[in-house]
C-alpha positions in Angstrom: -140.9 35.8 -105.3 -140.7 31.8 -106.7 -139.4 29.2 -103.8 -136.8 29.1 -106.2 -135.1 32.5 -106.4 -132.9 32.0 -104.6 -131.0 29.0 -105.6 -128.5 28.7 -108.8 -129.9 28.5 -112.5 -129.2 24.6 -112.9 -130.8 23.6 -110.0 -133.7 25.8 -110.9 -133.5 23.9 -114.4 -132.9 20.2 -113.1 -136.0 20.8 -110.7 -138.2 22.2 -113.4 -137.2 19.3 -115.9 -137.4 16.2 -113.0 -140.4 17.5 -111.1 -142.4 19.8 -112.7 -143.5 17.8 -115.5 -147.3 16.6 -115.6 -145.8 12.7 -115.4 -144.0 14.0 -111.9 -146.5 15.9 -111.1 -149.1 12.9 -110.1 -146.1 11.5 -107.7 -145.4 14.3 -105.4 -148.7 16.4 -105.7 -151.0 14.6 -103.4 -153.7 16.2 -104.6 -153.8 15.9 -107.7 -154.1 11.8 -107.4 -158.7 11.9 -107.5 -158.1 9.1 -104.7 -156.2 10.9 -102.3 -159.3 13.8 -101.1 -157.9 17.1 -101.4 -159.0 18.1 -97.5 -156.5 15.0 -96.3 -153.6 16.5 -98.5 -154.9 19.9 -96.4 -154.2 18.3 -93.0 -151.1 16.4 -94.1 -149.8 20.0 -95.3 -150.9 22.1 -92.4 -149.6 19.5 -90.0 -146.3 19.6 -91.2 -146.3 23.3 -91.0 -147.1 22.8 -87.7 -144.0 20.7 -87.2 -142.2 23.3 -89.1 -143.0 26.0 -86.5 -143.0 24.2 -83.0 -139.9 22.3 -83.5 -137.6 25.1 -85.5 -139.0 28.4 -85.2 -140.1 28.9 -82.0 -137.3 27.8 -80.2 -135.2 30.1 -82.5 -137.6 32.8 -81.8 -137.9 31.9 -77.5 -133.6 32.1 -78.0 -133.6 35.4 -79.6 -135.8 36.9 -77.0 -134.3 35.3 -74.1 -130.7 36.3 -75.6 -132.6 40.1 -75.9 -134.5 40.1 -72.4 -130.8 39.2 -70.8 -128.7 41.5 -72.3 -129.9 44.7 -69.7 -128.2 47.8 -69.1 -126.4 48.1 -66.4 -126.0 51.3 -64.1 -128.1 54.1 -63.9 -129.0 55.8 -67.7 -127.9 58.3 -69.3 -129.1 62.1 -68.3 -131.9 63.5 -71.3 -129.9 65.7 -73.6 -131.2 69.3 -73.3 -133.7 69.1 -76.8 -135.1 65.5 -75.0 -135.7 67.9 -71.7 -137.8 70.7 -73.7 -139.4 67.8 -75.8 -140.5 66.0 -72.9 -141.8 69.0 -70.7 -143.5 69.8 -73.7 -145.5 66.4 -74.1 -146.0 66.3 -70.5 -147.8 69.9 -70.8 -150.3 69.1 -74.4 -150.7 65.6 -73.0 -152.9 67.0 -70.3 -156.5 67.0 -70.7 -158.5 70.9 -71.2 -161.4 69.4 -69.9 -161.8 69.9 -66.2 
């Protein structure tokens, strides 16, 4: 899947036409400029990911997980329902070991 799928057909189109030409291309593609060594554009890139993740995705993600963790059951649970009862007595008995 493009970048691009999921916005609307003309901005796919003004996108293509204003930046994905070869004269565009040498502005925003770092790498591509011989004076500018491909390993710095590296760093500049993974650095930003980095940025990307610490400061928008993991404290979405610690939020979800917090908002998860707090949301316990309260009271005792629910009794096994009889096919649970015969399916756990039956794992309880093959999950012991033959060998003595």
């Amino acid at each position: 899947m493009t970048p691009l799928a999921h916005t609307s057909q003309p901005k796919k189109s003004t996108l293509w036409n204003r930046w994905y030409t070869p004269n565009q291309w040498k502005l925003w593609a770092r790498s591509a400029n011989p004076a500018i060594p491909r390993i710095k554009t590296t760093m500049i890139v993974e650095s930003l990911w980095q940025h990307i993740v610490l400061q928008h995705l993991l404290p979405r993600l610690r939020q979800t997980l917090a908002d998860i963790l707090n949301q316990r059951r309260s009271g005792r649970a629910k009794p096994l329902a009889s096919w649970q009862v015969d399916f756990k007595a039956d794992w309880v008995f093959h999950s012991k070991s033959d060998i003595a």
